[in-house]
C-alpha positions in Angstrom: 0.0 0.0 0.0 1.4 3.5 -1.0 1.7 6.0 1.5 -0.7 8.5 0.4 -3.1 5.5 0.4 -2.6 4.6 3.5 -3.1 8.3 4.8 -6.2 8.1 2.9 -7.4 5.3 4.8 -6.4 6.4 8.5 -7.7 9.8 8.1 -11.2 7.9 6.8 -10.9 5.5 9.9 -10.7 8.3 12.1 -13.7 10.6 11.1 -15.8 7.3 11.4 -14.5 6.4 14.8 -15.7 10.4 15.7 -18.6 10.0 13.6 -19.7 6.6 15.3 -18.9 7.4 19.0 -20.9 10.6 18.2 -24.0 8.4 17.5 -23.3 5.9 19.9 -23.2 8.9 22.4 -26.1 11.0 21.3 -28.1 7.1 21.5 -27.4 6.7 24.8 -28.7 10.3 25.9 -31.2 9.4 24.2 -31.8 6.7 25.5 -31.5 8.1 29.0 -33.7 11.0 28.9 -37.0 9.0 27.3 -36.4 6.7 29.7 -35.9 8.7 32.9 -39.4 11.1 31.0 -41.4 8.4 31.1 -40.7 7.4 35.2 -40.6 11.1 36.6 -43.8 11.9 35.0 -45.2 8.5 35.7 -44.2 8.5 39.4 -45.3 12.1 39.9 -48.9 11.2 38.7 -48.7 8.3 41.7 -50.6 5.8 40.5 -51.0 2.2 41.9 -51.8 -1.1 40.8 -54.6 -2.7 42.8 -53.4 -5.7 45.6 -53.1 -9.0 43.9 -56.5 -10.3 46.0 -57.9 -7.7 46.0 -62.2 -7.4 43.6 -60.4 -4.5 41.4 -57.9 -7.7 40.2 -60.5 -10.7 40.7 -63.2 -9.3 38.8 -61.1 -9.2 35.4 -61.4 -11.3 32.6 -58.6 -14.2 33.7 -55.7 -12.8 30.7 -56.4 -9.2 32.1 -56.7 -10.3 36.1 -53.1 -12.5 35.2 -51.3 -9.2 33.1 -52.2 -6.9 36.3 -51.2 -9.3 38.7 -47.5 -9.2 37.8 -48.0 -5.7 38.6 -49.7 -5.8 42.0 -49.6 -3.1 44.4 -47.0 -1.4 42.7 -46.1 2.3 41.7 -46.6 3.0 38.0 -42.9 4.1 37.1 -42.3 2.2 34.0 -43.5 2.5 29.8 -44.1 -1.7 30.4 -46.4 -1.0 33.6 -48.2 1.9 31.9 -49.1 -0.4 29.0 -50.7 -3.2 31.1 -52.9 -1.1 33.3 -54.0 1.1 30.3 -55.2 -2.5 28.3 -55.7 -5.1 30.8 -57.5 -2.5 33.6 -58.9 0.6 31.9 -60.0 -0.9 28.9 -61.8 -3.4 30.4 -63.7 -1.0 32.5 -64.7 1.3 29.6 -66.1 -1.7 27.7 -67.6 -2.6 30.5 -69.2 1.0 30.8 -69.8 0.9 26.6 -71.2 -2.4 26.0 -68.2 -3.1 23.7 -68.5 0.2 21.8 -66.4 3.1 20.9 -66.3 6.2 22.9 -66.9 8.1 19.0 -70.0 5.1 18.8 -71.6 6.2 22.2 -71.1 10.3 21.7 -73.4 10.2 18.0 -75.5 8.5 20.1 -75.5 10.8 22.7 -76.0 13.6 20.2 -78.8 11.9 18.4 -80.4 11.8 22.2 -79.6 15.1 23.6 -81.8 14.4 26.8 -80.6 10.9 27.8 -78.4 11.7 31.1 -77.1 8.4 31.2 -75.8 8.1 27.2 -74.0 12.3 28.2 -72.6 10.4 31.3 -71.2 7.6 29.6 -69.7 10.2 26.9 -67.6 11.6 29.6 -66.4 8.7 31.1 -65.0 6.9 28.1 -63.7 10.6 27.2 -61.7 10.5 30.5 -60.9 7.2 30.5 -59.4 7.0 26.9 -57.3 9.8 27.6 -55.8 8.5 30.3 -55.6 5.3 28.4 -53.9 7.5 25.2 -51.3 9.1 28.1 -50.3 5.8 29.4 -49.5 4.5 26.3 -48.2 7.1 25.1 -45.8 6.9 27.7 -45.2 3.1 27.0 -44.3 4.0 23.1 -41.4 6.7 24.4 -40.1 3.6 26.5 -40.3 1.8 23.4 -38.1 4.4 21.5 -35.6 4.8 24.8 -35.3 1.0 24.3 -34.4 0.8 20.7 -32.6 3.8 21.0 -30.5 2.3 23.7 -29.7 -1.1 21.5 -28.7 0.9 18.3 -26.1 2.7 20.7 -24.7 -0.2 21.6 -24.2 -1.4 18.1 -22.7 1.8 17.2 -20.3 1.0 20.1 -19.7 -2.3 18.5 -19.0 -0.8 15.2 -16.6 2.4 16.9 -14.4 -0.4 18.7 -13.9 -2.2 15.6 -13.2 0.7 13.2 -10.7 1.5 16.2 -9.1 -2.1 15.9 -8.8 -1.7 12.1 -7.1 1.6 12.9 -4.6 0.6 15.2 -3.7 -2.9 13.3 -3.4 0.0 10.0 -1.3 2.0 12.6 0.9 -1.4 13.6 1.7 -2.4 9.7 2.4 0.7 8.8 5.3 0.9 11.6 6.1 -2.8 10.6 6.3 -1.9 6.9 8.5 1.3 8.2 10.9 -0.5 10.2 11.3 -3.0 7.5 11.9 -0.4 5.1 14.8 1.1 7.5 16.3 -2.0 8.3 17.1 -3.0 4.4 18.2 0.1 3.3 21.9 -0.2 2.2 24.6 0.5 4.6 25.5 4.1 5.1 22.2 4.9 3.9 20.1 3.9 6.2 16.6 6.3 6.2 16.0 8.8 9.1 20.4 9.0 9.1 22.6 11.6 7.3 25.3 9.8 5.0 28.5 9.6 5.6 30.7 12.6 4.1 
């Protein structure tokens, strides 16, 4: 390999080791901060699962009562918690309160029956109830992206360490191929030494 080549090639090794560790870095931040979101504002809104025994967990449908179980008298504080209390306990209720329908399903009724107090009270309960469903999971999707975000900056990790290890075995043949160089040159003219007058 030439010399200019080979300065070609280090000097492209080392703006992808900045570039990658760059990445890698801004991954992990970001990482970081959806994750650490996601439990401040969940923890500040202090919400807690219902005790394993307790009719809140017993009275759900056995694949809903199970989910929330694993969760049982606990502090909401993660994206994974968020996500089973906003589908295996909300939801349940609100179809409960529904009769299987949509909150958009129950509010044309509601407006085709302005008088019925009990169709304008189911309206705003599903309307407060899938909100707080849409926050929770909302929540869970930004742990999502923490997550992913915090695998891809491990595999630009990966990739900076072995760009690095390509570097330095570049960095150890070109000294090889150097000292190689020195060592047969003929005597008296040996490279990096005046010659002789």
């Amino acid at each position: 390999m030439t010399k200019g080549l080979r300065w070609r090639v280090v000097v492209l090794q080392v703006g992808l080791m900045a570039i990658l560790s760059f990445a890698a870095g801004f991954a992990f931040w970001g990482s970081s901060f959806s994750t650490g979101q996601v439990h401040d504002n969940l923890a500040a809104q202090q919400i807690y699962f219902p005790a394993a025994n307790s009719p809140a967990i017993t009275a759900l449908p056995a694949a809903d009562a199970a989910a929330m179980s694993v969760y049982a008298g606990q502090q909401m504080t993660t994206g994974a918690q968020a996500e089973t209390y906003a589908d295996h306990f909300i939801k349940v209720h609100l179809n409960e309160i529904a009769g299987g329908q949509t909150y958009s399903q129950v509010s044309a009724a509601a407006q085709a029956a302005p008088t019925n107090t009990k169709l304008a009270g189911q309206v705003q309960t599903l309307f407060r109830g899938e909100t707080l469903r849409g926050l929770l999971l909302n929540s869970y999707g930004w742990t999502q992206v923490g997550t992913y975000a915090g695998y891809a900056a491990v595999g630009l990790t990966v990739a900076a360490v072995i760009v690095l290890l390509t570097f330095m075995y570049e960095i150890a043949a070109w000294r090889k191929s150097y000292s190689t160089t020195v060592t047969n040159a003929p005597t008296g003219a040996r490279v990096g030494q005046p010659r002789a007058a």
